[in-house]
C-alpha positions as semicolon CSV with decimal commas, in nm:
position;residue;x (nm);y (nm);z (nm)
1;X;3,073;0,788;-1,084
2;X;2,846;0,565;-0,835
3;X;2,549;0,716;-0,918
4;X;2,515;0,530;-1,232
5;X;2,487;0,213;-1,124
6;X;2,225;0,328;-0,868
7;X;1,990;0,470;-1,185
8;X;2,015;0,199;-1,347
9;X;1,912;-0,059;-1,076
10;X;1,594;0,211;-0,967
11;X;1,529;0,237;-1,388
12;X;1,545;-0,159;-1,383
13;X;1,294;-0,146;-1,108
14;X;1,064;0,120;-1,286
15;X;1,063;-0,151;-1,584
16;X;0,961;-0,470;-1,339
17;X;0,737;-0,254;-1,136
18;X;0,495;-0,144;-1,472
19;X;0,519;-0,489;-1,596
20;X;0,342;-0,587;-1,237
21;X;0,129;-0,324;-1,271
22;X;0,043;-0,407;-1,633
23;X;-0,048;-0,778;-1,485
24;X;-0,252;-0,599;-1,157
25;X;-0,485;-0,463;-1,433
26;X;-0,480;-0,804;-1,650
27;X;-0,595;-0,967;-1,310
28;X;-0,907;-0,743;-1,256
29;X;-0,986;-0,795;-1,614
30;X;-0,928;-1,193;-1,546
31;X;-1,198;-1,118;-1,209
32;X;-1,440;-0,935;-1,424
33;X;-1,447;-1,196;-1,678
34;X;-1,447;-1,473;-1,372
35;X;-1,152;-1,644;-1,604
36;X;-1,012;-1,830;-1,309
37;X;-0,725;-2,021;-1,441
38;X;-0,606;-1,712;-1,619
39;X;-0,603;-1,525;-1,335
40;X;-0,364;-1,804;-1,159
41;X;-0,144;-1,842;-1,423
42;X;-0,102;-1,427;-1,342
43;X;-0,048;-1,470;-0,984
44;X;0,235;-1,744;-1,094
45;X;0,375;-1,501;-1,325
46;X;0,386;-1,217;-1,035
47;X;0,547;-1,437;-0,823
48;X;0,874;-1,430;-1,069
49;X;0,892;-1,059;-1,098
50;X;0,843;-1,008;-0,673
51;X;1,152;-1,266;-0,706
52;X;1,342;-1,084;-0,981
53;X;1,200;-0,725;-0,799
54;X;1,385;-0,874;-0,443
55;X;1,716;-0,951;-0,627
56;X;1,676;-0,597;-0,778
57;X;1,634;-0,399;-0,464
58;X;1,944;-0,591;-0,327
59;X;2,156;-0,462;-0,604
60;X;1,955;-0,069;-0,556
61;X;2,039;-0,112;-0,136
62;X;2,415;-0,208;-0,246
63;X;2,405;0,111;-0,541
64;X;2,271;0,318;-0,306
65;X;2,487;0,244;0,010
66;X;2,817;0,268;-0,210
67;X;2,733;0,615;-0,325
68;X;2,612;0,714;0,038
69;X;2,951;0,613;0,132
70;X;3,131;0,814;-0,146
71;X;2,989;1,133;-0,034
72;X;3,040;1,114;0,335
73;X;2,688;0,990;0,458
74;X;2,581;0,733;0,677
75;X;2,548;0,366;0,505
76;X;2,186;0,348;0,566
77;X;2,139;0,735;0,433
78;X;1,784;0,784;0,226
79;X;1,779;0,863;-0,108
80;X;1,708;1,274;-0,008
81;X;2,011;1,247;0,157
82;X;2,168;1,134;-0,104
83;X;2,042;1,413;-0,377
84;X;2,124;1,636;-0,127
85;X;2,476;1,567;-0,134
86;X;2,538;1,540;-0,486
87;X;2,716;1,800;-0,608
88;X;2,571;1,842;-0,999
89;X;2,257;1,975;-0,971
90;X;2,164;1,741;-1,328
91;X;2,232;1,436;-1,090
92;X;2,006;1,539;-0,807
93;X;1,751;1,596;-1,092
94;X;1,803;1,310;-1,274
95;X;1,783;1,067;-0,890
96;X;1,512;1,266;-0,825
97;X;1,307;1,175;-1,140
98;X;1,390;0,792;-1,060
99;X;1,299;0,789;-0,712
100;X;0,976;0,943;-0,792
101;X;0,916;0,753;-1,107
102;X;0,947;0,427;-0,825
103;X;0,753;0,538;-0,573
104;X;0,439;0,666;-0,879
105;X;0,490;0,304;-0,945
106;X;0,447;0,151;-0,653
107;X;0,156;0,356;-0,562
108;X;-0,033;0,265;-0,866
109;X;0,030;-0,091;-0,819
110;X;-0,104;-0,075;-0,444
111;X;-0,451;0,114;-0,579
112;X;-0,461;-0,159;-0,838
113;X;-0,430;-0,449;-0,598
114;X;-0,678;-0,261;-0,342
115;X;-0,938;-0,250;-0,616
116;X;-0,859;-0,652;-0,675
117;X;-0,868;-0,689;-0,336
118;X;-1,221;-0,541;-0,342
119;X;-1,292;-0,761;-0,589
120;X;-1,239;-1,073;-0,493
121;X;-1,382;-1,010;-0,173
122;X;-1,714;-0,889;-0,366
123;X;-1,684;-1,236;-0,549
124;X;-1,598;-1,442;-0,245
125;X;-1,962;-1,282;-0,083
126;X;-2,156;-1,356;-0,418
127;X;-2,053;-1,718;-0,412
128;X;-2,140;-1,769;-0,038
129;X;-2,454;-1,597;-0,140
130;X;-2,481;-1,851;-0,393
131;X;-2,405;-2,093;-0,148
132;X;-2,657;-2,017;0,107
133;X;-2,936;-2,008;-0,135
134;X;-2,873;-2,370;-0,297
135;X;-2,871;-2,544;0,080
136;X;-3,161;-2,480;0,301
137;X;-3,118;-2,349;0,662
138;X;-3,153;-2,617;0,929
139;X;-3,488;-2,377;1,076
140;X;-3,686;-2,393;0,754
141;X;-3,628;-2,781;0,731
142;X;-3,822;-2,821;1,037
143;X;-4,259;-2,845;1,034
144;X;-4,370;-2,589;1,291
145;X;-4,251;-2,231;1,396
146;X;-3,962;-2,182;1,658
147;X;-4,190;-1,881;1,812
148;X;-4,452;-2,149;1,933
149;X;-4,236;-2,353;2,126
150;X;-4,021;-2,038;2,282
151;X;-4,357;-1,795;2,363
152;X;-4,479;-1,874;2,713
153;X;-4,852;-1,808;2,670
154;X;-4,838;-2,072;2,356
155;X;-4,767;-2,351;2,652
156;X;-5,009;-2,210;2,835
157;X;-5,344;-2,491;2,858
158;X;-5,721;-2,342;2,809
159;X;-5,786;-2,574;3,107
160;X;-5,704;-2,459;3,460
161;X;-5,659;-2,757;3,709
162;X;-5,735;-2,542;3,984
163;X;-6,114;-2,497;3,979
């Protein structure tokens, strides 16, 4: 039947997903560790498998339309739909099982990235931290204060003109 070519491109997308996930965790490790070039010879590695995960989801919107088709539905019909439809109820389980197998995947990989993306951003502040401590402010390179020359009464002379 068509529905076996649709498990097998969401079971080939399980597999790619964990291996990003797998690398999402190697790349907090590589933040932690501030191993730099490790962590960019990850994000060159993830690049493949989002290219291998596009090419993937081409061949699951394909699977997936084809079977929609078969059982009367609209091209564009969700996978619900489609478990719906089917008519062995050891089918709907088994699509079921996939589709939520994906979409655990994808979730953990998103909370993974989030917690990189915390990371880096806590790294990026340390360094400008860093970075503001080693050069000195414009104001503290100059000799006097900024309140004297801004504080009317400091202009003010002891010696009144007038008397």
């Amino acid at each position: 039947m068509l529905l076996q070519p649709l498990l097998k491109a969401m079971s080939d997308l399980i597999t790619v997903h964990e291996s990003l996930l797998s690398m999402a965790v190697q790349k907090s490790e590589k933040l932690k560790q501030n191993e730099l070039e490790a962590f960019n010879d990850l994000i060159k590695m993830e690049q493949k498998h989002i290219q291998a995960l596009e090419q993937l989801e081409k061949v699951r919107l394909k699977a997936a339309k084809d079977l929609a088709v078969f059982l009367n539905l609209q091209e564009d019909a969700s996978v619900t739909d489609i478990i719906a439809r089917l008519p062995l109820e050891k089918d709907q389980q088994r699509l079921e099982e996939k589709a939520t197998a994906l979409l655990e995947a994808v979730l953990h990989i998103k909370q993974q990235e989030d917690l990189n993306r915390q990371l880096l951003k806590q790294s990026l502040q340390f360094v400008q931290l860093q970075l503001d401590l080693m050069e000195p402010s414009v104001e503290s390179m100059t000799y006097g204060t900024k309140k004297i020359a801004e504080d009317p009464k400091a202009k003010r002379s002891v010696f009144d003109s007038k008397a």
